[in-house]
N, C-alpha and C positions, 0 to 999 in steps of 0.2 A: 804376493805369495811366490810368484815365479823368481822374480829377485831374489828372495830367501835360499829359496830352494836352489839355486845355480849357486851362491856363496856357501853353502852348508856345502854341495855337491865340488865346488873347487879346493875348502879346506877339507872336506873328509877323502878326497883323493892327494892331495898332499901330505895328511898325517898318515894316510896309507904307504905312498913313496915312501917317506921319513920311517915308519916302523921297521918297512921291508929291507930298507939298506942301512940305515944308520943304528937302528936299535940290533938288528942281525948281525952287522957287522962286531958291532960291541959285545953282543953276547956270545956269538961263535971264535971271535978271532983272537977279542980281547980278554975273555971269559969275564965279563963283566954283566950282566943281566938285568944291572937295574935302569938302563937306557928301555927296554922293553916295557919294563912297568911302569917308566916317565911317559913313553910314549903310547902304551897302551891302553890307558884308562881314557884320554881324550879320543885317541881314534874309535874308541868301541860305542865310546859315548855319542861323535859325531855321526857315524856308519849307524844305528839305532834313527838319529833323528835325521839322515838319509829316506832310511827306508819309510818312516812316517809321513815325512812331506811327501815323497812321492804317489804314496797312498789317498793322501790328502789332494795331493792337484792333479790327478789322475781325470777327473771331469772336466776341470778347468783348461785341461789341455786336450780334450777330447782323445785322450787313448784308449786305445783298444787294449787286452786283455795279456794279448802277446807282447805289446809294447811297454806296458809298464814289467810284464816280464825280464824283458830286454836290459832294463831300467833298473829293478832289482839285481840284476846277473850282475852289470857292470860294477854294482858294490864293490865283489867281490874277485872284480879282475885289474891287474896295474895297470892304472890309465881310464879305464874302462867310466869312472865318472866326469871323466872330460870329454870323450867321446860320445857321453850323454849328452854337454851341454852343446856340442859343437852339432850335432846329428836334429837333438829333438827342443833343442831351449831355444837357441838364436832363430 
Protein backbone atom coordinates (compact mmCIF):
# COMPACT_ATOMS: atom_id res chain seq x y z
CA UNK A 1 0.00 0.00 0.00
CA UNK A 2 2.84 2.27 0.85
CA UNK A 3 4.30 1.69 -2.61
CA UNK A 4 1.12 2.62 -4.14
CA UNK A 5 0.75 5.49 -2.36
CA UNK A 6 4.43 7.15 -2.89
CA UNK A 7 3.79 6.34 -7.15
CA UNK A 8 0.23 7.92 -7.04
CA UNK A 9 1.93 10.78 -4.60
CA UNK A 10 5.16 11.22 -7.39
CA UNK A 11 2.66 11.18 -10.58
CA UNK A 12 0.06 13.38 -8.94
CA UNK A 13 2.90 15.93 -8.15
CA UNK A 14 4.21 15.88 -11.58
CA UNK A 15 0.80 16.18 -13.44
CA UNK A 16 0.44 19.01 -10.87
CA UNK A 17 4.08 20.68 -12.23
CA UNK A 18 2.87 19.75 -15.81
CA UNK A 19 -0.72 21.55 -15.33
CA UNK A 20 0.75 24.60 -13.53
CA UNK A 21 3.48 25.36 -16.18
CA UNK A 22 2.67 23.77 -19.26
CA UNK A 23 -1.13 23.76 -19.47
CA UNK A 24 -0.71 27.76 -18.01
CA UNK A 25 1.57 28.57 -20.25
CA UNK A 26 -0.61 27.43 -23.27
CA UNK A 27 -3.62 28.76 -22.07
CA UNK A 28 -2.34 32.20 -20.94
CA UNK A 29 0.51 33.05 -23.45
CA UNK A 30 -0.63 30.81 -26.36
CA UNK A 31 -4.45 31.40 -25.80
CA UNK A 32 -4.77 27.90 -26.42
CA UNK A 33 -6.86 26.16 -23.41
CA UNK A 34 -7.23 22.81 -24.35
CA UNK A 35 -3.45 21.72 -22.88
CA UNK A 36 -5.61 22.55 -19.39
CA UNK A 37 -8.39 20.20 -20.10
CA UNK A 38 -5.68 17.47 -21.56
CA UNK A 39 -4.09 17.94 -18.44
CA UNK A 40 -6.60 18.43 -16.10
CA UNK A 41 -8.88 15.56 -15.97
CA UNK A 42 -5.80 13.24 -15.09
CA UNK A 43 -4.53 15.49 -12.41
CA UNK A 44 -7.95 15.85 -10.68
CA UNK A 45 -8.36 12.36 -11.01
CA UNK A 46 -4.89 11.45 -9.49
CA UNK A 47 -5.08 14.37 -6.61
CA UNK A 48 -8.72 12.48 -5.51
CA UNK A 49 -6.98 9.19 -5.37
CA UNK A 50 -3.98 11.10 -3.37
CA UNK A 51 -6.15 12.13 -0.96
CA UNK A 52 -7.93 8.48 -0.49
CA UNK A 53 -4.78 6.44 -0.09
CA UNK A 54 -3.65 8.67 2.15
CA UNK A 55 -6.80 8.41 4.28
CA UNK A 56 -6.40 4.81 3.78
CA UNK A 57 -2.62 4.29 5.14
CA UNK A 58 -3.03 6.91 7.67
CA UNK A 59 -3.02 3.65 10.39
CA UNK A 60 -0.58 1.86 8.67
CA UNK A 61 1.81 4.59 8.97
CA UNK A 62 0.69 5.43 12.41
CA UNK A 63 -0.12 9.18 11.84
CA UNK A 64 -1.36 11.42 13.85
CA UNK A 65 -4.23 13.82 12.94
CA UNK A 66 -1.96 16.79 12.31
CA UNK A 67 0.25 14.70 10.03
CA UNK A 68 -2.00 13.32 7.62
CA UNK A 69 -3.18 16.94 7.74
CA UNK A 70 0.30 17.93 6.73
CA UNK A 71 -0.27 15.31 3.91
CA UNK A 72 -3.42 16.48 2.66
CA UNK A 73 -2.05 20.32 2.49
CA UNK A 74 0.88 19.31 0.36
CA UNK A 75 -1.81 18.08 -2.50
CA UNK A 76 -2.19 21.29 -2.90
CA UNK A 77 1.17 22.94 -2.78
CA UNK A 78 4.05 22.79 -5.87
CA UNK A 79 6.33 20.10 -4.74
CA UNK A 80 4.52 19.70 -1.63
CA UNK A 81 3.85 15.67 -2.70
CA UNK A 82 7.32 15.03 -2.78
CA UNK A 83 8.19 16.50 0.25
CA UNK A 84 5.66 14.03 1.63
CA UNK A 85 7.48 11.20 0.23
CA UNK A 86 11.04 12.40 1.20
CA UNK A 87 9.78 13.79 5.02
CA UNK A 88 7.15 10.83 5.92
CA UNK A 89 7.33 7.67 3.24
CA UNK A 90 11.28 6.84 3.06
Amino acid sequence: MKLIFRIVGLLEGISFLLLMSVGLYFKYVLNDPSYVKLLGMPHGLLFMLYLILAYLIKKEMNWSNKKLAIVFLAAIVPFGTFYVDIKYLR
